[in-house]
RODOTI-862275 format. One record per atom (N, C-alpha, C, CB): residue number from 1; atom name; z, y, x. Coordinates in pm, 1 decimal, decimal comma, always signed. Atoms other than C-alpha are relative to their C-alpha. Last residue first. Glycine has a CB too. Example, Ala and Ser with C-alpha at 12.3 -4.5 7.8 and 13.67 -1.06 7.14 Angstrom:
REM RODOTI-862275
num  atome  pz  py  px
2  N  -6,0  -119,0  -82,0
2  CA  +714,0  -106,0  +1367,0
2  C  +73,0  +109,0  -77,0
2  CB  -141,5  +46,2  +41,4
1  N  +0,0  -119,0  +89,0
1  CA  +780,0  -450,0  +1230,0
1  C  +0,0  +120,0  +90,0
1  CB  +124,6  +2,7  -99,2
REM end
This chain:
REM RODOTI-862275
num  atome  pz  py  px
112  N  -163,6  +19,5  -39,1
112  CA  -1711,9  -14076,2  -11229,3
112  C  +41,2  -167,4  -20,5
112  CB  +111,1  +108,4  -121,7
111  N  -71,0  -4,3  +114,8
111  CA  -2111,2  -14017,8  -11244,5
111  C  +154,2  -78,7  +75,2
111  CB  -93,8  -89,3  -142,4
110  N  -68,6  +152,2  -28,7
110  CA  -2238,9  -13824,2  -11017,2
110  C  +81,2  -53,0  -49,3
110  CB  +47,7  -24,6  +93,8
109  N  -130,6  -28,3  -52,3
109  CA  -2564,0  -13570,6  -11108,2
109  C  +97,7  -118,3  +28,5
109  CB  +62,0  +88,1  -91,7
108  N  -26,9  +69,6  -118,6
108  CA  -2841,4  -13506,7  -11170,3
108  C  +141,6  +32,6  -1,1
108  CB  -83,3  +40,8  +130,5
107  N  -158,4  -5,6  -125,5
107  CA  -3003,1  -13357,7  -11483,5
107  C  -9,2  -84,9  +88,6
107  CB  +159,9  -39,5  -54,7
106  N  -150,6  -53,5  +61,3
106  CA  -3293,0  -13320,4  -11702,0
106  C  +102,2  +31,7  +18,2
106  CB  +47,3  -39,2  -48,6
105  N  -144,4  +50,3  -10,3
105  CA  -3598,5  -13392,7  -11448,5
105  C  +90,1  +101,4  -103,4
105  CB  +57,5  +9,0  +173,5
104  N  -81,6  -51,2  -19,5
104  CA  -3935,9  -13344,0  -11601,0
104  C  +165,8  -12,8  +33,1
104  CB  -31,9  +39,1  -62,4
103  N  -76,7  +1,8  -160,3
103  CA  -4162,8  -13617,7  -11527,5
103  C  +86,8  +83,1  +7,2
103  CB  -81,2  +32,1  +125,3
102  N  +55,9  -79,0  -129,1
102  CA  -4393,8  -13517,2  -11780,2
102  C  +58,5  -45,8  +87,3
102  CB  +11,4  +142,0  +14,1
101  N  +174,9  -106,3  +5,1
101  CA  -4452,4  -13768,7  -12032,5
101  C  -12,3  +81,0  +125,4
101  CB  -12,6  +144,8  -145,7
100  N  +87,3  +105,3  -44,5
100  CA  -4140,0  -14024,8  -11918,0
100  C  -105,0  +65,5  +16,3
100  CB  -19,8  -114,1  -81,3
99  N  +88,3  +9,7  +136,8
99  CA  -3888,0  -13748,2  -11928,2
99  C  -107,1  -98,9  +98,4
99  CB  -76,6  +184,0  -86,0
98  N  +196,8  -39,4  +23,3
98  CA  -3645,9  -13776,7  -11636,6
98  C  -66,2  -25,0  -119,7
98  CB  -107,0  -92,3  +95,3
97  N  +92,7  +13,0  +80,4
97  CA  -3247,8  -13804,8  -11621,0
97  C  -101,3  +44,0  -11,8
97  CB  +23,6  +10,0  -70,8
96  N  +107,7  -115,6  +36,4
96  CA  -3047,5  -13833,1  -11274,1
96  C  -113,1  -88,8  -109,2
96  CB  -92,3  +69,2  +170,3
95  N  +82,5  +18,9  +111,8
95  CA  -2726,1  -14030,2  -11155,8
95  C  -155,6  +84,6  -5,0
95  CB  +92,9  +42,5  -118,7
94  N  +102,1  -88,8  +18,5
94  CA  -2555,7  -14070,9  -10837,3
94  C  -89,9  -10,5  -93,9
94  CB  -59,2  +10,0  +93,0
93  N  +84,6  -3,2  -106,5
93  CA  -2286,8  -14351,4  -10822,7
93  C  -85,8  +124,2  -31,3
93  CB  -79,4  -133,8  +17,7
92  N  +105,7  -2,4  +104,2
92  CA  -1937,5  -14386,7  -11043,8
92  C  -135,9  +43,4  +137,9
92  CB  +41,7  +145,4  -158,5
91  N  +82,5  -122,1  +40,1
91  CA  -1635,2  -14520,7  -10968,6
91  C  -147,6  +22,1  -65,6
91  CB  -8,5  +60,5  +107,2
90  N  -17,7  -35,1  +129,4
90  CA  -1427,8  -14872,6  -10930,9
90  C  -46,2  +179,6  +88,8
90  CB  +188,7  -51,5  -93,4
89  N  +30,3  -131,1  -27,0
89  CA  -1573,8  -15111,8  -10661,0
89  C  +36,0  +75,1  -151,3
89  CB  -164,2  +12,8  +56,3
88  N  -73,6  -9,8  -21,7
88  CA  -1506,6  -15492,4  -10725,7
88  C  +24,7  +140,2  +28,2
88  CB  +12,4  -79,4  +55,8
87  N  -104,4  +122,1  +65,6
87  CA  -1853,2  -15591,0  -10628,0
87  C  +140,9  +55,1  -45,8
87  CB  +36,7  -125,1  +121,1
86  N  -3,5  +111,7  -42,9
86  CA  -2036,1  -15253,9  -10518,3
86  C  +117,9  -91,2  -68,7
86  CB  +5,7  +16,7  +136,5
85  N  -131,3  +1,7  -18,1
85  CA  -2155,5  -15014,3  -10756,9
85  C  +55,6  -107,8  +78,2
85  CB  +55,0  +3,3  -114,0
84  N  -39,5  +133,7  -2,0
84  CA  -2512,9  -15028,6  -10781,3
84  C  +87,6  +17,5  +13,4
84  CB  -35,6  -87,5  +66,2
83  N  -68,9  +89,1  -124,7
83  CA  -2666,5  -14694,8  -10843,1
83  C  +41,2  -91,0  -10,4
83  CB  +88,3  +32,7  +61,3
82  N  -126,7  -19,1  -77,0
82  CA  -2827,9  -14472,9  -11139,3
82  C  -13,1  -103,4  +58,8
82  CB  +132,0  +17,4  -62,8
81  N  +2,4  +70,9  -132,6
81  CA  -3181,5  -14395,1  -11285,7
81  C  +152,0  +28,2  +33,2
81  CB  -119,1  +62,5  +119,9
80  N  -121,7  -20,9  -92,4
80  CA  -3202,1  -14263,4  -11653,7
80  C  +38,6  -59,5  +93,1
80  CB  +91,5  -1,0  -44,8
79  N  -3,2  +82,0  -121,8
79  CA  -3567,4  -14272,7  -11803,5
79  C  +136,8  +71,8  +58,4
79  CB  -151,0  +10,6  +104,4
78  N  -135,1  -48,3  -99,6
78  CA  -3573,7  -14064,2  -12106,7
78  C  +14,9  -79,4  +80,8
78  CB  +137,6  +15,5  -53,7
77  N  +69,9  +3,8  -70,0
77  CA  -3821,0  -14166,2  -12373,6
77  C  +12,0  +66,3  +85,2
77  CB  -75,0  +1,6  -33,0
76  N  +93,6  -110,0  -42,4
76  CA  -3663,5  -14065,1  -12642,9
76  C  -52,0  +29,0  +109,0
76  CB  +37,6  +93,5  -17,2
75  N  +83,8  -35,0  +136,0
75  CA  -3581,1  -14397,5  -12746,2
75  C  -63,1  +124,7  -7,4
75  CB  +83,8  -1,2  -121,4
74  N  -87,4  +30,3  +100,1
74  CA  -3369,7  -14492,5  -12374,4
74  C  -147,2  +20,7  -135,1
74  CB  +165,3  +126,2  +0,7
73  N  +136,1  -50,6  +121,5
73  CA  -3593,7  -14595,7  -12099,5
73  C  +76,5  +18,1  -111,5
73  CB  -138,9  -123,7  -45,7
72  N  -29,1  +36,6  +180,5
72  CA  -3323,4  -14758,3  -11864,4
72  C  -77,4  +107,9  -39,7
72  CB  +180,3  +9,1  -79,2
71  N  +71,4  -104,6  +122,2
71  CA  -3377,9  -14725,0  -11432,5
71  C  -7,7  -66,2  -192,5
71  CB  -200,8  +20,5  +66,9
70  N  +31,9  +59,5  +63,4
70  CA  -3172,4  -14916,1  -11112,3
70  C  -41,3  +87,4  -147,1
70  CB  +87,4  -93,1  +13,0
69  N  +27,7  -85,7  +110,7
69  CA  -3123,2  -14838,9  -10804,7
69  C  -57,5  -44,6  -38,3
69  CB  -32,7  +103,7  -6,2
68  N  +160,9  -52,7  +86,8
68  CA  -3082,7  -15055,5  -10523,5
68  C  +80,4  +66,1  -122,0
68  CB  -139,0  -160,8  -70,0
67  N  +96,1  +44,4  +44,7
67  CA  -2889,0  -14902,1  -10370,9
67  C  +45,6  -162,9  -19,6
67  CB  -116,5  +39,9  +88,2
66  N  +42,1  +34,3  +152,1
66  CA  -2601,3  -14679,9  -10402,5
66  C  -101,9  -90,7  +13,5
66  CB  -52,0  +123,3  -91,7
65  N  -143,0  +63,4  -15,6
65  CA  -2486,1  -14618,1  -9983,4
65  C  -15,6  -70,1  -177,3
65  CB  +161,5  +148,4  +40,4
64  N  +72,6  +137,5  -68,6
64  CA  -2880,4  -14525,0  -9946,1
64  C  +146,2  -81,8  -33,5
64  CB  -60,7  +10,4  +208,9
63  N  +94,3  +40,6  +136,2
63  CA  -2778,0  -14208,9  -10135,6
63  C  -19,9  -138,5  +0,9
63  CB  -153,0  +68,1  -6,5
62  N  -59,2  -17,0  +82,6
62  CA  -2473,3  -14112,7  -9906,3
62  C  -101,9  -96,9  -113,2
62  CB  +30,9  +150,2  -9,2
61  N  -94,1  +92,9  +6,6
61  CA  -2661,8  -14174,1  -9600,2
61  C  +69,6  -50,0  -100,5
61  CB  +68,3  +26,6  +60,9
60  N  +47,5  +154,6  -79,8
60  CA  -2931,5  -13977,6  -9679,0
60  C  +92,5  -136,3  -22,6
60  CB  +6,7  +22,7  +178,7
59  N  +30,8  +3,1  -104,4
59  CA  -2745,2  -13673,3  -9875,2
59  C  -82,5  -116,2  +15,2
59  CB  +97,5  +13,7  +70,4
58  N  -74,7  +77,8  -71,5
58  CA  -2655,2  -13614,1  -10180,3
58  C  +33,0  -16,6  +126,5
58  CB  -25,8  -76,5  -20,0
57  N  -129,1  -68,8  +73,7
57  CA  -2839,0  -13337,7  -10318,8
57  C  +130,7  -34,2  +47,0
57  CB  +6,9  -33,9  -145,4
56  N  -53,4  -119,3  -41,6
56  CA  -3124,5  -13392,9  -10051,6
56  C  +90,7  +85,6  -110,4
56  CB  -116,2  +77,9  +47,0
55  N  +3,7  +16,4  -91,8
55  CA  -3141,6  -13772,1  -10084,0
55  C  +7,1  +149,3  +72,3
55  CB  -92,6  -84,7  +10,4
54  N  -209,1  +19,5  -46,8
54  CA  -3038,0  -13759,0  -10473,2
54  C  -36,4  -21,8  +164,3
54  CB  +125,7  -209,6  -93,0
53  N  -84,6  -115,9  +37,5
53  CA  -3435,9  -13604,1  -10557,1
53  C  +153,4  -10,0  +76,1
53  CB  +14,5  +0,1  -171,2
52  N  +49,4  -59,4  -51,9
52  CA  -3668,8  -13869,0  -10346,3
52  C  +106,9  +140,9  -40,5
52  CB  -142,6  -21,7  -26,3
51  N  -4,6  +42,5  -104,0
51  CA  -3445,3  -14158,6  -10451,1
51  C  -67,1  +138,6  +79,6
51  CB  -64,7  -141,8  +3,2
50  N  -186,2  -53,2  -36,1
50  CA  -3480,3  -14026,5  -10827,0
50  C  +57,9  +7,9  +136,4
50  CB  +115,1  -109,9  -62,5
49  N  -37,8  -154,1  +18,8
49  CA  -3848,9  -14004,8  -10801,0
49  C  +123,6  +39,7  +23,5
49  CB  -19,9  +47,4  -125,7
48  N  +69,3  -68,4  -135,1
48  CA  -3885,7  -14370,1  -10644,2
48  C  +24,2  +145,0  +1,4
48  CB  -166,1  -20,0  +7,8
47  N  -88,3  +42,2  -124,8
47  CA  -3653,2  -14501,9  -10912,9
47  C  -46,2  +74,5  +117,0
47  CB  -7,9  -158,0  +34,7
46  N  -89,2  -126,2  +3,6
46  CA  -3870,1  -14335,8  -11188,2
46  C  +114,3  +31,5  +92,0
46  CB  +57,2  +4,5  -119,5
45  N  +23,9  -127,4  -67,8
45  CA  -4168,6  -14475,6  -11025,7
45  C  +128,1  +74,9  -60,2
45  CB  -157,2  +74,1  -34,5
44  N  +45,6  -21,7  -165,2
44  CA  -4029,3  -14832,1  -11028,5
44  C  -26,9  +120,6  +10,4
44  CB  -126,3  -75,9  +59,6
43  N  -156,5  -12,8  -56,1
43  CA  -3876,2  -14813,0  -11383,2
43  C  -11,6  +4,1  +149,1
43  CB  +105,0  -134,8  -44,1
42  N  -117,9  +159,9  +11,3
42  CA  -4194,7  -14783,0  -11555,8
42  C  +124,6  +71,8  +75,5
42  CB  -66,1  -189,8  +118,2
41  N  +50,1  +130,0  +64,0
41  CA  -4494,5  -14503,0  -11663,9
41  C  +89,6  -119,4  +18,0
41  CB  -135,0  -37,4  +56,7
40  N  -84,7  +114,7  -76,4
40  CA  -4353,0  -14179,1  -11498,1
40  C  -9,1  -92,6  -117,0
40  CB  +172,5  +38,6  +55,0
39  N  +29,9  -1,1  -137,4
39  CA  -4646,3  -13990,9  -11577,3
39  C  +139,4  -14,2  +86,2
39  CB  -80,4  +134,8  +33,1
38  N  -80,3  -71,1  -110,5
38  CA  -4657,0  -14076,2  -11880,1
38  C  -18,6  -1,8  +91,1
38  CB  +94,6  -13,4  +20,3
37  N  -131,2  +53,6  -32,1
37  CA  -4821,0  -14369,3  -12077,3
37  C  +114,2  +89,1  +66,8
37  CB  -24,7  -108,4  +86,0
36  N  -109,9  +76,9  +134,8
36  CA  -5100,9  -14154,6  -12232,7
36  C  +149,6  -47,7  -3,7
36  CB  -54,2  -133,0  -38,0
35  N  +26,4  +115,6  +60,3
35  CA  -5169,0  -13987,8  -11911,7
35  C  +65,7  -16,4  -111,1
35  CB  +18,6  -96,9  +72,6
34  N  -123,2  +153,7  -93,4
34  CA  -5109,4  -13637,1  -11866,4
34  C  -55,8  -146,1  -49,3
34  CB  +223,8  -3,2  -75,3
33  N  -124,2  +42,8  +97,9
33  CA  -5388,5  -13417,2  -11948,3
33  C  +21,4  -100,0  +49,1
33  CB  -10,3  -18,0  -149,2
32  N  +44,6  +120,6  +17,6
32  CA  -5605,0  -13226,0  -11655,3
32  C  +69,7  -99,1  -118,4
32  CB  +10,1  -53,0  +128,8
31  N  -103,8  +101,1  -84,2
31  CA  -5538,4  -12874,2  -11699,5
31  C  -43,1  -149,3  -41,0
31  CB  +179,8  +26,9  -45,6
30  N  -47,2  +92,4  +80,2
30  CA  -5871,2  -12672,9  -11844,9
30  C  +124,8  -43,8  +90,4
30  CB  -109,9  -112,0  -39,5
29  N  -58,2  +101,6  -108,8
29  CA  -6006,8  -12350,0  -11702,8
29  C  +50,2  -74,1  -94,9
29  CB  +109,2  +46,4  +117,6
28  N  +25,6  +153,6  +64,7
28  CA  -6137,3  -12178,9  -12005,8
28  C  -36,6  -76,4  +142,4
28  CB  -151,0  -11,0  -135,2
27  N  +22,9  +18,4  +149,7
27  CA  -6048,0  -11827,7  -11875,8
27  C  -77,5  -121,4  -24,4
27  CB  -74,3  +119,6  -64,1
26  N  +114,6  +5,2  -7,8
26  CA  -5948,0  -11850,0  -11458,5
26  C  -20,7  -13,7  -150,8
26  CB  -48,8  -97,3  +94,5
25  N  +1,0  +54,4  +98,5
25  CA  -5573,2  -11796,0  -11431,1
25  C  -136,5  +35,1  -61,7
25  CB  +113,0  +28,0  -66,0
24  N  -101,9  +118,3  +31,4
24  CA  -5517,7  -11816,6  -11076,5
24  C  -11,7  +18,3  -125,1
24  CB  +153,8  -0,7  +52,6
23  N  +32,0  +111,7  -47,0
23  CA  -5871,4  -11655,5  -10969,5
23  C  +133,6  -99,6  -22,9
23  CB  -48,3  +22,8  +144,7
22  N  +152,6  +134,4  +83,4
22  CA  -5876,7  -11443,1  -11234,0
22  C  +23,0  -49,4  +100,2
22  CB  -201,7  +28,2  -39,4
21  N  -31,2  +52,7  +155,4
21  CA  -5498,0  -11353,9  -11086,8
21  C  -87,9  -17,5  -85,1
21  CB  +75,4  +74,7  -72,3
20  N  -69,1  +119,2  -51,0
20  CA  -5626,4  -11276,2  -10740,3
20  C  +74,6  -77,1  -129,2
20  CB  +111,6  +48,2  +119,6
19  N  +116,6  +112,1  -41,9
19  CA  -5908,3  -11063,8  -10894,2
19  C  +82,5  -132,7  +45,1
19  CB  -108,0  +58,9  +143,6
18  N  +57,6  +71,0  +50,1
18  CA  -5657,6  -10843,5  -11059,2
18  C  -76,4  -133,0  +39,2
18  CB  -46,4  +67,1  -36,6
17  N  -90,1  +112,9  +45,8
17  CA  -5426,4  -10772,6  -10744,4
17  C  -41,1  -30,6  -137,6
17  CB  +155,8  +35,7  +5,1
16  N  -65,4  +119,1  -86,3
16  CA  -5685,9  -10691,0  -10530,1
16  C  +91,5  -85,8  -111,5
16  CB  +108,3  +67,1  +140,2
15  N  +139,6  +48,0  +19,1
15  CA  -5842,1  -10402,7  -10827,5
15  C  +20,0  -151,5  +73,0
15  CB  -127,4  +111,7  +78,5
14  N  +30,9  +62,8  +148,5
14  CA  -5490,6  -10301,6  -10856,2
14  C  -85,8  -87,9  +28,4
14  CB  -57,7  +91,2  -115,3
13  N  -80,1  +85,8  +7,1
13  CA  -5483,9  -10257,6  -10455,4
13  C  +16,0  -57,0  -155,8
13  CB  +112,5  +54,1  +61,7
12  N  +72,0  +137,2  -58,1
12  CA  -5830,2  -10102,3  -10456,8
12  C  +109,7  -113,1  -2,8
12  CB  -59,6  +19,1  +169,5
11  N  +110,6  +66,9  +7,2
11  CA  -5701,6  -9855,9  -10714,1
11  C  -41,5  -119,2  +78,7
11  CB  -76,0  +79,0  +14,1
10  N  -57,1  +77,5  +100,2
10  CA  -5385,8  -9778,1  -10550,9
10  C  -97,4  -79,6  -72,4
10  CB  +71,3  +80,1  -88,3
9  N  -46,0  +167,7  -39,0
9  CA  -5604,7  -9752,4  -10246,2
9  C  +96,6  -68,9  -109,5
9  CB  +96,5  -6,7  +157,3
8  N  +113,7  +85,6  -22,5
8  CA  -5800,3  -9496,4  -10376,1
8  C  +76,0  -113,3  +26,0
8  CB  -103,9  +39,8  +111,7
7  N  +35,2  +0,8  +137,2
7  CA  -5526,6  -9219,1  -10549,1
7  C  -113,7  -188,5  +101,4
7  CB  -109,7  +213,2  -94,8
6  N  -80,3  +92,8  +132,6
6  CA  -5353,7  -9264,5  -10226,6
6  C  -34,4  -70,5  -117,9
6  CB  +73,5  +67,1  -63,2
5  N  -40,4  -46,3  +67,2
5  CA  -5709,5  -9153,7  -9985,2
5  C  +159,8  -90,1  -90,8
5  CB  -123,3  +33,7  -53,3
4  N  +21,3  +33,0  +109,3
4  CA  -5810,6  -9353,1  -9740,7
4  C  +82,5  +49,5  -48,4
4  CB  -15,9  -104,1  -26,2
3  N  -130,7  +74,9  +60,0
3  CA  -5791,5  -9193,8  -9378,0
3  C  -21,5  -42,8  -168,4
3  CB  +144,4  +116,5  +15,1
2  N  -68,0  -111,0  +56,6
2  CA  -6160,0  -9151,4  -9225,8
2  C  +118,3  -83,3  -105,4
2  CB  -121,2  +110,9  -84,6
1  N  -17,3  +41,4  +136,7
1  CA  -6294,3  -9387,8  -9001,9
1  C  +96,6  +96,2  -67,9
1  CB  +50,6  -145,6  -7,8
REM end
């Protein structure tokens, strides 16, 4: 087999690295649209999301030390999940804000 030329394989490598990008951005491909309600729709999935995020910021132990968790929907449609504080307990527990439409998290963090 004879050695492939520079000039050729830059070419075939362009030519590679077009085709792999029509195939990730394919022309009138569609994205599926979010549901109406969001795609965090109540206070149960935003709890479940938050629980899945503060368990490797926090830790395990640490996270599980806040529950249950508990989620508020403010007017812009902001879901803010924080912790239980126990009886008599003065600080603050692991927070984090999500958009209801996408699910985008806003912050995390612990409040004082």
């Amino acid at each position: 087999m004879a050695p492939m030329s520079l000039k050729r394989a830059a070419v075939l490598g362009f030519s590679g690295t077009t085709f792999l990008m029509l195939c990730v951005f394919v022309p009138g491909a569609t994205r599926p649209k979010l549901p109406p309600q969001g795609v965090v729709p109540n206070e149960q999935t935003a709890i479940r999301i938050a629980e899945a995020i503060f368990e490797p910021v926090f830790g395990i132990e640490y996270s599980a030390k806040w529950q249950p968790y508990h989620a508020q929907l403010d007017k812009s449609d902001v879901w803010t999940v924080y912790g239980t504080l126990p009886r008599g307990m003065m600080g603050g527990t692991p927070m984090l804000r999500i958009r209801k439409q996408d699910g985008r998290v806003l912050e995390v963090w612990h409040s004082q």
